[in-house]
C-alpha angles and dihedrals in degrees: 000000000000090000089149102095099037134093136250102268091028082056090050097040091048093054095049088063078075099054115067103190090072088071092075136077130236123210081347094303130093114278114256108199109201100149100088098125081070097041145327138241116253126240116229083246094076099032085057088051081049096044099040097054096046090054092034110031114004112151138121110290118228087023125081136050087214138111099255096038087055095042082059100039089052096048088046085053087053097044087060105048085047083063096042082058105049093061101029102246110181088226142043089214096048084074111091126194116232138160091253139309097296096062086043095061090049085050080059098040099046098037099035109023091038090053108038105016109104134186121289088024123145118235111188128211137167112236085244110067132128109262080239078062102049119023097058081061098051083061093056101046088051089054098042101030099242136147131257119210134180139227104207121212112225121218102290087045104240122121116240134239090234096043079052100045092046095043093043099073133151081268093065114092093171149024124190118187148157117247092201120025122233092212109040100021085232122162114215137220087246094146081067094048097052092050096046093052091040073057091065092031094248116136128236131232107209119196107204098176092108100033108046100059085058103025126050111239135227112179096183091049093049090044088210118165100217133014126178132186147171121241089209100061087056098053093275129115123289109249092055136100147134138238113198118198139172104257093229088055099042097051089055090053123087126233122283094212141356148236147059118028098010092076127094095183136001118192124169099279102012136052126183125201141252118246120257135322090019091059092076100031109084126165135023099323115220096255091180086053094054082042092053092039096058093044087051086052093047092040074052089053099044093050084044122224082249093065089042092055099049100043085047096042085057092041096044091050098048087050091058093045100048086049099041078066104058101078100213099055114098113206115202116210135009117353097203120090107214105063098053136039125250096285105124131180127188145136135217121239114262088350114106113232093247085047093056094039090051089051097054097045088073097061086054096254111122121202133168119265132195133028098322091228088286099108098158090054096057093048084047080054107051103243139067110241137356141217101243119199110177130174145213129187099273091058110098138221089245087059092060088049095052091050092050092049089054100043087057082071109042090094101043080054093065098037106275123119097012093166 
């Protein structure tokens, strides 16, 4: 897609010819689609790879000598090395199949903190992390009497140098956290974080599901130990996803679960185990997922992270700026818009955040309502659930005005400001 010399809005109105559920209404008005932190809308690009393979080569992948096994099995093994190659892995077989990023960080838990985490250990979060990032390591650090600490946002939610540098310490033998939050939309220092707990030799857990859709990835600059991320967050289906781990750390870690295709050889009372990837991959694997996934990452490289970033960055701005006039909207988080993504919270004075999203709904423009799995943030915040907007580069300048005119009557709608 030629998107260099256009405009903007040339650039936006050029890429929705791609989506075809924005051709349809909802509750009689244009669908506004503002949920895209949960999950994003698909091209016709990767519903035609989905489609294609599930009419023309659909089989079980690893287990059959014929035409149509092999056919699978061959577009699963390019999947992956398209993968390997997006963000620079080192190693086909250091790309993992998963069903998203949340069983991918319980992969990491279970195989790796339930192996080499020890009591007394550190294990080191940011507040904001998605519940799938930190209570699988609550669990870890009960059964192996560890420590939890956190890493607190300030109020522009971002996390400090120096909250890093005093919480990072030898103690500490891992750090998961989000690149991108869910919440805030906040991007954090996490070159910063890797290289101070590399400091102290502990290794560092890094959940891409909110940044790379947004952010391109390199796994070997960052040096990171461990990446995940959700194939449905990024245009692809939803039941796919990636963990992304060091070799040398993947072949010394057990396997998550068991069964068919991870196996070398079963006898009566011993098993042993596959190399990698197959290790952790047991069970039938979603073939048209890993197919979906690739074409959503080529449909991402044809549009170019530089075009994302700038249609975002203008989007993003605007958004915080519509809502920054309307006095009884309360952003979280940074109101500038260049140094987050499109993620943005906010509440509505007296109105309830269900209430605001119902209301909308019904003028077609769908947001996200309630606490985003993210509990300990919102406590951290002061409230107990946020409106959450939150944008990606086929949403349209007209959209956000259309959010910011209906939130001007959410609270007419219950009573307030009837003036």
């Amino acid at each position: 897609m030629q998107l260099k010399e256009l405009s903007t809005i040339e650039k936006i109105n050029k890429i929705r010819e791609d989506f075809p559920i924005f051709s349809q209404q909802i509750n009689g008005k244009p669908l506004a689609y503002l949920d895209n932190a949960a999950t994003t809308q698909k091209p016709i690009q990767v519903l035609d790879q989905i489609n294609r393979y599930y009419k023309k080569f659909n089989a079980n992948p690893h287990r059959g000598a014929y035409t149509l096994s092999i056919k699978a099995t061959n577009f699963y093994n390019m999947a992956r090395k398209n993968i390997k190659r997006f963000i620079n892995a080192k190693h086909t077989e250091e790309i993992i199949f998963t069903r998203g990023a949340t069983e991918a960080l319980n992969l990491i838990a279970y195989s790796y903190g339930m192996n080499f985490i020890n009591e007394g250990d550190e294990i080191v979060l940011s507040i904001a992390e998605h519940h799938s990032n930190l209570v699988p390591w609550q669990q870890i650090a009960l059964a192996k009497k560890a420590k939890l600490i956190y890493l607190y946002t300030d109020e522009n939610g971002q996390i400090s140098k120096d909250e890093i540098n005093k919480k990072i310490t030898n103690k500490t033998k891992l750090v998961a956290i989000a690149q991108v939050s869910n919440v805030l939309g906040t991007v954090f220092p996490v070159e910063h974080i890797i290289k101070k707990a590399h400091k102290h030799n502990a290794v560092v857990v890094l959940d891409m599901a909110q940044s790379i859709p947004h952010i391109k990835a390199d796994v070997q600059e960052l040096d990171v130990d461990f990446a995940v991320f959700s194939g449905h967050k990024m245009l692809a289906p939803m039941g796919i996803g990636v963990l992304y781990g060091k070799k040398d750390l993947l072949i010394k870690m057990p396997p998550f679960l068991f069964g068919g295709d991870m196996i070398d050889i079963v006898k009566e009372q011993s098993t042993t185990f596959a190399p990698l990837p197959q290790k952790f991959e047991a069970g039938t694997q979603n073939v048209g997922g890993a197919i979906g996934l690739s074409a959503a990452i080529d449909y991402l490289e044809n549009i170019g992270y530089d075009n994302i970033y700038k249609i975002e960055k203008e989007l993003t701005s605007y958004a915080l700026n519509k809502l920054s006039q309307n006095p009884n909207i309360s952003i979280f988080g940074s109101k500038n818009g260049d140094d987050r993504t499109g993620v943005i919270s906010f509440t509505v004075k007296d109105v309830h955040p269900h209430d605001v999203s119902t209301i909308l709904d019904a003028d077609g423009i769908a947001i996200r309502s309630g606490h985003h799995c993210a509990h300990p943030l919102m406590t951290h915040c002061k409230t107990n659930a946020t409106c959450r907007a939150s944008l990606y580069f086929y949403n349209t300048f007209e959209e956000i005005d259309r959010l910011a005119e209906s939130l001007l009557t959410v609270r007419k709608w219950l009573g307030f400001d009837k003036r």
